[in-house]
N, C-alpha and C positions, 0 to 999 in steps of 0.2 A: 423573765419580765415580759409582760404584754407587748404588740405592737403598739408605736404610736397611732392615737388615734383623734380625732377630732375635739378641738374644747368642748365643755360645756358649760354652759350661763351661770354664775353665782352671784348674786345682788346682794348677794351679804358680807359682814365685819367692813363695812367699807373704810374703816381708817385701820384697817392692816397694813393696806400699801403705801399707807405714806407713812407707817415704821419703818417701812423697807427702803422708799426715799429718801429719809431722812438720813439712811447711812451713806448715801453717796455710789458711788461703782467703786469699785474694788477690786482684791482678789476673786470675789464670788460674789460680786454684782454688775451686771450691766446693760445701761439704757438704749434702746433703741426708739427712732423717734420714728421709724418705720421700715421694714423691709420690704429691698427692692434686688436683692442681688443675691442669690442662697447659696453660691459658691461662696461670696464673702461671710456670709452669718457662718457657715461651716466653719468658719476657722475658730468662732465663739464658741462652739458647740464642741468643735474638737477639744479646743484649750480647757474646759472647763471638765472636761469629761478625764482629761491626761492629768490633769492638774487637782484638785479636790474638791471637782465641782463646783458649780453655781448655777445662778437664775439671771436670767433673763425677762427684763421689761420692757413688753415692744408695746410702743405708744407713749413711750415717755423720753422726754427731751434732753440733752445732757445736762442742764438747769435742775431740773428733776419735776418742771410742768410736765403736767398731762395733759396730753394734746389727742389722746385715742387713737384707736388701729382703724385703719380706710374701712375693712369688710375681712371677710373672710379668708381671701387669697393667703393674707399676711400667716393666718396657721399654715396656707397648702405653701408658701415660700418657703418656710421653717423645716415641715414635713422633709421636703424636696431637700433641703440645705443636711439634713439630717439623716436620709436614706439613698442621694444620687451624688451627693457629693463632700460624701463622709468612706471612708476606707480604714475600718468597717465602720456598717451601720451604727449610728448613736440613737440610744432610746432616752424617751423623757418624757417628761408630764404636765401638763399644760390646764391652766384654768385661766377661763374671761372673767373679770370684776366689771362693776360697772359701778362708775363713781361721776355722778353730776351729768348724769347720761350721756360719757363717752367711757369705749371699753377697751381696758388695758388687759393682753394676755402676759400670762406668768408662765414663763417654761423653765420648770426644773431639770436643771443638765445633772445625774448624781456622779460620785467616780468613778470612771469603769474598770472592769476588773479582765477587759480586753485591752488594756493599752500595750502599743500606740493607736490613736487612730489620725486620721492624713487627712487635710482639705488641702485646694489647690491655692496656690501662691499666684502673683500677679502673672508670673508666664504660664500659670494652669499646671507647673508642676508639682506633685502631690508632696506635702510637708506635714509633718507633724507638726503640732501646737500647742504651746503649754501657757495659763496666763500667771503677771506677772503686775501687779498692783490691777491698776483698771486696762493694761494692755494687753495684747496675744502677741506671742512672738513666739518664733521658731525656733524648736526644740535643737540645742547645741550636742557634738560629740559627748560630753557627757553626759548626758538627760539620757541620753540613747543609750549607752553602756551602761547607766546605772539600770536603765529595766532589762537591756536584756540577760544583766547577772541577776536579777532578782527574779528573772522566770526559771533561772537553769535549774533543772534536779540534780545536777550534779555539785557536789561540796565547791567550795571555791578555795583552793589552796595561795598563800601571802606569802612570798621570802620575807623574812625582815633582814635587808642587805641596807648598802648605803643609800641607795636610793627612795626607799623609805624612811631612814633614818633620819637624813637629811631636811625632810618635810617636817615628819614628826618634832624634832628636835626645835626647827625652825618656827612650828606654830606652838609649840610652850613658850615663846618669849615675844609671839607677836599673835596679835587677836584671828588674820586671818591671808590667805593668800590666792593672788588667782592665778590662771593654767600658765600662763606665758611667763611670771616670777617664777614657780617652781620650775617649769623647764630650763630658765637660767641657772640658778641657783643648783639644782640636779645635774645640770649638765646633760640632759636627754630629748630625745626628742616629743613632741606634741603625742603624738601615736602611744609611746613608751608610756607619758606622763597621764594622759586618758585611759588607759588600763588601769593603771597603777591607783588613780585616784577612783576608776570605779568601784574598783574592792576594795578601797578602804571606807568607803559610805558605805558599801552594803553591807559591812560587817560591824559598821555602828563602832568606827573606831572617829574617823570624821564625820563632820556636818557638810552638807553642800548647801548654801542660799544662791536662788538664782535671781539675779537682778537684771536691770535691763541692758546693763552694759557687759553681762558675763553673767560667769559661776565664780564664789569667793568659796574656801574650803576652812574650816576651822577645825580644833578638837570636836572633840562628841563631849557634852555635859557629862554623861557617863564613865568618858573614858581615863584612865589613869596609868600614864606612858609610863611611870615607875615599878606599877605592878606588872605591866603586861611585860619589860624589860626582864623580871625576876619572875618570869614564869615562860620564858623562850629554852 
C-alpha cells in the first residue's frame, strides 16, 4: 500500500456524505468536529484498523452538522496521529468534499493485516485499541490471545478435559457467558480461562462478542457439541 499522502479537492456527488451522516457513528463510523490532539485521534485510527475498519469525518459535529475543517493542519494532525503515534504505522486514504463551501475530509482506516497496532493512553502508555459501537477501548486479555493464536504457524492443539466440558456444556443451555462466570463455574483461574477461551474462537468452536463492559462467549452458529463429542 502507498504512503499516506495529502488530500486532494473533490467538489463532487456532494450528497454522498450525508448518506454517511445519516447512519450516525458506529462501529465504522466516526465524527470529528475537528482535530487537535494526534495522539488522541491515534487511538481512532488504531481501533479501527484492529477492528474492521472504518472512516472517519473530521469536520463534522457529533449531531452530524457540518461545520468544516479549519485548514490543512487537520490532514498533517492525522498524518502525524497515524505515522508518530501509531506502533506500527497505520495507512489510509483520505479525500476533501466540499459541500456549501465548507470541507469535510474522509479518511478511510481499512483492516490491517499487521494487527495489533498501539496509540498512547492518557499516561502515554502504548495500548492497543479495538472499536466497539461508536467507542475505542482497550483491547482486553482476550482480544490479544485471540491474535496472537491466529498468527501462530504452528497447529493449535485442544484437550477436551472438564474444563472445556464444563463451558461447552454450560453454553448449550444458556445463550452466553463472560470470563469471570466461567472461571467460577470451571473453577480456574483467569490465566487458565484466557487460553482456554482463545482456542476455542480460533478454532470456530465459540463465538467472542466484545462489548463495552467485556467479552460474552457463545457457541459458533456452526458448531455442533454432539457431533464433535462422537468424533473425540
Amino acid at each position: 500500500m502507498k504512503d499516506n499522502k495529502p488530500f486532494t479537492q473533490n467538489n463532487n456527488k456532494k450528497h454522498y456524505l450525508y448518506s454517511i451522516i445519516e447512519r450516525g457513528e458506529g462501529n465504522n463510523l466516526d465524527f470529528k468536529f475537528e482535530i487537535s490532539d494526534a495522539s488522541k485521534i491515534a487511538r481512532s485510527l488504531a481501533a479501527f484498523a484492529n477492528t474492521n475498519g472504518g472512516k472517519l469525518l473530521v469536520g463534522v459535529k457529533d449531531n452530524g452538522v457540518i461545520a468544516g475543517v479549519r485548514s490543512e493542519e487537520e490532514f498533517y494532525m492525522i498524518q502525524a496521529a497515524a505515522e508518530m503515534y501509531s506502533k506500527p504505522k497505520i495507512f489510509f486514504q483520505t479525500k476533501s468534499w466540499n459541500i456549501n463551501g465548507k470541507n469535510v475530509l474522509e479518511i478511510d482506516i481499512p483492516k490491517s493485516k499487521n494487527i495489533p497496532h498501539y496509540a498512547p493512553d492518557d499516561q502515554k502508555k502504548w495500548k492497543a485499541w479495538v472499536r466497539v459501537n461508536d467507542q475505542n477501548i482497550m483491547a482486553n486479555d482476550i482480544i490479544h490471545e485471540i491474535w496472537n493464536l491466529s498468527k501462530t504457524t504452528k497447529g493449535i492443539f485442544l484437550d477436551y478435559d472438564k474444563k472445556e466440558s464444563i463451558l461447552l456444556e454450560y453454553l448449550t443451555n444458556n445463550h452466553s457467558i463472560d470470563l469471570d462466570n466461567y472461571c467460577k463455574i470451571a473453577v480456574i483461574s483467569k490465566q487458565i480461562a484466557v487460553k482456554i477461551l482463545g482456542k476455542l474462537v480460533v478454532l470456530k468452536i465459540i463465538q467472542h462478542k466484545l462489548t463495552e463492559n467485556g467479552s460474552l462467549f457463545m457457541i459458533h452458529k456452526n458448531f455442533d457439541l454432539q457431533i464433535y463429542k462422537n468424533n473425540l
